[in-house]
C-alpha positions as CSV (number, residue, x, y, z in Angstrom):
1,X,13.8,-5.4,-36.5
2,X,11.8,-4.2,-33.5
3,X,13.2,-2.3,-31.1
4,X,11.7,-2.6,-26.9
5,X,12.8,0.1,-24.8
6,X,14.6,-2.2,-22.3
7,X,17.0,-3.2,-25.1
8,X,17.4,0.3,-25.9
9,X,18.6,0.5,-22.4
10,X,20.5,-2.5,-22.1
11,X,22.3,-1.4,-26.0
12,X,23.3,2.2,-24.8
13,X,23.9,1.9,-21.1
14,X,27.2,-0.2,-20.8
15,X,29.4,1.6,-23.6
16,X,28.3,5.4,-22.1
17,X,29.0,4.6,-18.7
18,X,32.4,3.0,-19.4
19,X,33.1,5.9,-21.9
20,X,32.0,8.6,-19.6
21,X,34.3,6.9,-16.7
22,X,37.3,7.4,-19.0
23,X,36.5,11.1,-20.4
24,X,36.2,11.9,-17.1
25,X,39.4,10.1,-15.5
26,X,41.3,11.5,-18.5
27,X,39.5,15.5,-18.6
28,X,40.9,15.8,-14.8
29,X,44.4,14.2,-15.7
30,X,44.6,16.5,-18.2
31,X,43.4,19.6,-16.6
32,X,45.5,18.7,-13.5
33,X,48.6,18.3,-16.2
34,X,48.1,21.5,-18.0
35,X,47.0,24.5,-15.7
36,X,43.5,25.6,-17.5
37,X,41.6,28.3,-17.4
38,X,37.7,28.1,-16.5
39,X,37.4,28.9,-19.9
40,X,40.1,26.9,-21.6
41,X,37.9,23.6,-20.2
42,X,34.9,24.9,-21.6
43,X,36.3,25.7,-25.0
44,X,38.4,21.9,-24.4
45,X,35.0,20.1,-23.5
46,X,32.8,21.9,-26.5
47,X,35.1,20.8,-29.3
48,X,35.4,17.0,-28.2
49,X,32.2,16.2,-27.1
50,X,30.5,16.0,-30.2
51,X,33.5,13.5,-31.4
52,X,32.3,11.5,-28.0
53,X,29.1,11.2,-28.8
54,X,29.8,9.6,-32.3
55,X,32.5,7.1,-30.7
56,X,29.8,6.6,-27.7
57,X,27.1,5.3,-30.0
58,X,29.9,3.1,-32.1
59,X,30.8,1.0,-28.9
60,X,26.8,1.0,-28.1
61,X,26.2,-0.5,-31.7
62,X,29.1,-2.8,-31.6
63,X,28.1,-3.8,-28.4
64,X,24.6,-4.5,-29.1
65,X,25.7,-6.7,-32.3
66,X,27.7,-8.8,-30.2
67,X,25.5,-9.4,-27.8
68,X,22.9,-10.4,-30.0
């Protein structure tokens, strides 16, 4: 299975943004909930990132499988 870069594009585009919109609706909620330190958010962001990246490129693979 060959691979062009606009379906690269096309297969990790959708999922990230809609992810990213909701990490970042749901970082400020929190942050707003809970009064953080500068450094709190840093430590908060650095231990759930990785964890985002790996659901991120789940949606972008279930996403491209359905669209195929």
């Amino acid at each position: 299975m060959k691979f062009r870069e606009k379906d690269i594009i096309q297969f990790l585009i959708p999922p990230s943004l809609l992810l990213g919109f909701v990490i970042i609706l749901s970082t400020i909620n929190y942050i707003q909930e809970i009064d953080m330190s500068f450094e709190e958010i840093i430590v908060y962001t650095a231990h759930i990132s990785p964890l985002l990246c790996i659901v991120s490129v789940l949606l972008s693979v279930i996403w491209f499988q359905k669209r195929k």
